[in-house]
N, C-alpha and C positions, 0 to 999 in steps of 0.2 A: 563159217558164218557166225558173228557175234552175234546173240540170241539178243541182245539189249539192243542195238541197231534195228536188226529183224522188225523187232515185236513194237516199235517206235514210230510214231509220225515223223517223215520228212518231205520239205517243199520239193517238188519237181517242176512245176511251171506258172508262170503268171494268169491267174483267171481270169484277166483280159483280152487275154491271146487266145482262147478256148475258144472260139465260135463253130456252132451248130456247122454239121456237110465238112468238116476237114479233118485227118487223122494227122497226130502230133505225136513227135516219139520223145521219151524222158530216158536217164539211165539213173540206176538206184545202186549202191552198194551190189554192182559187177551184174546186176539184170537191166534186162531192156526195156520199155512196155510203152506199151501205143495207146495214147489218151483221144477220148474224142467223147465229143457233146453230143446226145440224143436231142430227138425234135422236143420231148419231156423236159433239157433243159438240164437235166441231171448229165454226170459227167460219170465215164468209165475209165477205169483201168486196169489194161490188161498185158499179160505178157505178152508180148510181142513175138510171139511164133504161131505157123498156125498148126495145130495138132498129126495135121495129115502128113506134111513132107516135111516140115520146120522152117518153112519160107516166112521171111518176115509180114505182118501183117501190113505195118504200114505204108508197105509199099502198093498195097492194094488201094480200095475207094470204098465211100459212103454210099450206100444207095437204099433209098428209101430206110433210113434208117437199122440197116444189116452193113456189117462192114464184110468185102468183099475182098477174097484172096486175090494177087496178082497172079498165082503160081498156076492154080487148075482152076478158081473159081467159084470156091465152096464160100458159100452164104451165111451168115453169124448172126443172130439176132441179137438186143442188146443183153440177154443173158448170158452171151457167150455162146448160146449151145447151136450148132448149123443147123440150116434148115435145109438147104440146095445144096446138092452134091450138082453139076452138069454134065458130069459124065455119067451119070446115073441118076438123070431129072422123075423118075418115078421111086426110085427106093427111098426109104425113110431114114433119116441117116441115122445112124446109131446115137444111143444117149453117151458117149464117152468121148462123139466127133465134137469138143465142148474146147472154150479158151479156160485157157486158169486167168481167173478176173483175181484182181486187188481191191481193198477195201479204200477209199477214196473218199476226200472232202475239201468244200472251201473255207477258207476264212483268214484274213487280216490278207486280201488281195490275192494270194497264193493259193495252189491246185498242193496237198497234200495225200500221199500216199504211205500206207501200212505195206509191206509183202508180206509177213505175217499174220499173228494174231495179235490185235494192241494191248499193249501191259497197262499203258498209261492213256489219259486223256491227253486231247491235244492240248498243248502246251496256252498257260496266259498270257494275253498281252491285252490289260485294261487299258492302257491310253487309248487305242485301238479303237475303241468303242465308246470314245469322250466326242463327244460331235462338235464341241468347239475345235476339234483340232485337227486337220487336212492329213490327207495321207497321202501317199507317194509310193509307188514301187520303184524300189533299184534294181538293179542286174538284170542275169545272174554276169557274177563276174569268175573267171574261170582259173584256177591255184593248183599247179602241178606240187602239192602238199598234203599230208592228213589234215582232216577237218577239226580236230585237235589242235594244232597249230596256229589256224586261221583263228577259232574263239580264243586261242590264248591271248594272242595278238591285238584282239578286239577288245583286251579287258585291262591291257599294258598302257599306263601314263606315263612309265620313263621314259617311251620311245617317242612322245611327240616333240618337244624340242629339236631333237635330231633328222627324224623323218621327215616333219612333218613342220618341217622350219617356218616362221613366217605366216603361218593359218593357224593350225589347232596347239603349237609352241613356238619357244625361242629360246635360241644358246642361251641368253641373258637368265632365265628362270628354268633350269633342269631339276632342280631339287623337288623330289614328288613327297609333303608334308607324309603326316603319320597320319593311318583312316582304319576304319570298323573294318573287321569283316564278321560276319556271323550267318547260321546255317539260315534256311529262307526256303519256308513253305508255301507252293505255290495255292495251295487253296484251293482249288479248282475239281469238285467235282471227289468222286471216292475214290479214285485212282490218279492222285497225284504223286508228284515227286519231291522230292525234297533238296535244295539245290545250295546256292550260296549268295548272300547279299554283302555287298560293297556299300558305306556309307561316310559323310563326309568326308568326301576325295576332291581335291582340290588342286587345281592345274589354271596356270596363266594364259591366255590364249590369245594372241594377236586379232583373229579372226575366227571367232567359235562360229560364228551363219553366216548367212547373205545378207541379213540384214545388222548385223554390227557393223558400225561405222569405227571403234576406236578398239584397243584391247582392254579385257578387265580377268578377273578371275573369275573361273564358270564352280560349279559347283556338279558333282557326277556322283549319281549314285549308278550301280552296277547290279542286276542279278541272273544269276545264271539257272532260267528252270529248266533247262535239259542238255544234254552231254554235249549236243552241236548246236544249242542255241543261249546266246544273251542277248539282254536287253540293259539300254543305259539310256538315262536320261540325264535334262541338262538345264540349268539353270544357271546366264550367266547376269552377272551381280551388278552388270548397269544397265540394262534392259529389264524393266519391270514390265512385267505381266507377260512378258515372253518364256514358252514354256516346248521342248523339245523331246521328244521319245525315240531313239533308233534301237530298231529290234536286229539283232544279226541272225541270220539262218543258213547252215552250210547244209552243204546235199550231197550227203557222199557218193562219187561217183564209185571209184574203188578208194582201195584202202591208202590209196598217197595221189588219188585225183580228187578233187572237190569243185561245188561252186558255191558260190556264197550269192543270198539274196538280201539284202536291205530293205524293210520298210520302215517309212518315216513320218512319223502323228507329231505337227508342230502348230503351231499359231501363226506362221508366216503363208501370209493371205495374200502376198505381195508379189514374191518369185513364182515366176514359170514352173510347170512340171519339169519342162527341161531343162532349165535353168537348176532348180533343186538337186537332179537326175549328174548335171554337170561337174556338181559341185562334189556329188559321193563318189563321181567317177575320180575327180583329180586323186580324192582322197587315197579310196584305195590304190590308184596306180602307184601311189607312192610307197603303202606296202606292200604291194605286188613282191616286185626284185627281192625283200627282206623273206616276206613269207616263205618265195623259190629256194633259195640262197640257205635255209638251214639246214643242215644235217645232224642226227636224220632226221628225214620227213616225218617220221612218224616220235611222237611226245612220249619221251622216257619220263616214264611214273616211278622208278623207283630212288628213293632219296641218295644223292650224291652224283646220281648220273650225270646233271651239270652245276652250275655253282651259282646258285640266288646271289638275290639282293635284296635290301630288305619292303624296295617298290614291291617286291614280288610277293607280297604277303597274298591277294589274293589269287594269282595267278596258283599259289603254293597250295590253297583251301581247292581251287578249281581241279589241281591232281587230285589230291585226297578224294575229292568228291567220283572222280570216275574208279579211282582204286575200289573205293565202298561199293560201286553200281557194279564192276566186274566187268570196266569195259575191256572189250581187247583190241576193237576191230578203229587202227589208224594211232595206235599206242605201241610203248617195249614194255610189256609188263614184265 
């Protein structure tokens, strides 16, 4: 197990989807765990076995706020710890007949979970928190790939011309100008991380939103404050006062499965959620096949393993950046 993984927030599920009386299963970096909302409204999460025989919990049910085994029927308070054994409805059940809980939170729409112990704060996303501006949950969208892969991909302007023909580029304008990159501290609290900022990045876009009517050039800045998350924003140059944030969030299932969640703080007060939801679907399907399609799945970090270009400036900072962190887990170090 990468201990930087481990000891890190990652999204497992939409905090919309969370309602009180149902249990909800997530996968994390090759564990299971059964989420579910107390009548308190707070959320748990826990591995998904139950301690007695190792039958799944969520195959069991909510009752009166205990969740209960399918298998013999032992009783879980929200502490985890049982209370009803039924095959032995008078004995006390031991302090050890207990679930291993995870440490859990919401925020920017998404249900996040630690299996660990956290190194770092959960990660920023100030747009997020700008109330002029709507937000939106995507996904998850599901990449037989390391989640390494998926942010690399998220942070690549050469590929839109090509991919992404006719919406976010065009044959006609493949050339990705020269832009900043430099290190980017996330600020946030005493246990931040230190990541990498993209600025003045400049890409022609037939179709940057829903609501562009013509093409112009959009303006992108990029920062990456942790190993499986970026964020980019976008500013394009004949739409004044229109202003756009997409945060990318991968979830490592194991180490060459992923899913990736999207959320989206814009000024567009005009498209449908679905309609918006629609628009990030086409998108990704288009890197979908590219994501699947590389070999290897997993992001060779060390220098010459494949051959840049010089778009890939910060794609090139974004390795560096996990070399420094010691990541291993969805890499060839």
């Amino acid at each position: 197990m990468d201990e930087l993984l481990l000891n890190d927030w990652h999204p497992v599920a939409a905090s919309a989807l969370l309602q009180p009386g149902q249990l909800h299963t997530a996968h994390l970096l090759g564990e299971e765990i059964v989420l579910w909302r107390g009548a308190d409204g707070k959320l748990r999460a826990w591995d998904d076995r139950c301690p007695h025989r190792g039958a799944r919990l969520s195959l069991g049910a909510l009752r009166d706020d205990r969740v209960v085994c399918a298998y013999h029927g032992w009783q879980f308070d929200v502490e985890g710890q049982c209370r009803l054994m039924p095959a032995h409805p008078q004995d006390t059940p031991p302090k050890n007949a207990r679930t291993l809980a995870y440490r859990v939170q919401e925020a920017y729409g998404l249900v996040w979970a630690c299996i660990g112990e956290p190194r770092y704060d959960l990660l920023p996303f100030d747009e997020y928190g700008d109330e002029r501006l709507r937000k939106v949950v995507c996904g998850p969208y599901p990449v037989q790939t390391s989640g390494p892969r998926i942010v690399e991909n998220f942070l690549d302007m050469a590929h839109f011309g090509f991919v992404h023909t006719g919406i976010l580029g065009s044959l006609d304008h493949t050339e990705v100008p020269e832009y900043d990159v430099n290190p980017y501290d996330d600020r946030l609290g005493e246990r931040g991380m230190q990541g990498v900022i993209a600025t003045r990045c400049f890409a022609f876009q037939p179709v940057s939103n829903l609501l562009s009517k013509d093409g112009s050039m959009v303006e992108y800045t990029y920062r990456v404050a942790r190993p499986l998350t970026a964020i980019l924003t976008k500013l394009p140059q004949n739409q004044e006062g229109f202003a756009e944030a997409i945060s990318l969030h991968v979830q490592p299932l194991e180490e060459e499965k992923s899913q990736a969640w999207i959320v989206l703080a814009m000024t567009n007060s005009v498209s449908t959620d679905d309609e918006l939801r629609a628009f990030q679907d086409r998108i990704f399907s288009q890197d979908l096949a590219i994501l699947e399609s590389q070999r290897p799945k997993r992001v060779p970090l060390q220098p010459g393993a494949e051959v840049p270009q010089r778009a890939d400036k910060l794609s090139a900072a974004y390795r560096r950046m996990l070399r420094q962190l010691g990541l291993r887990y969805g890499v060839i170090a």
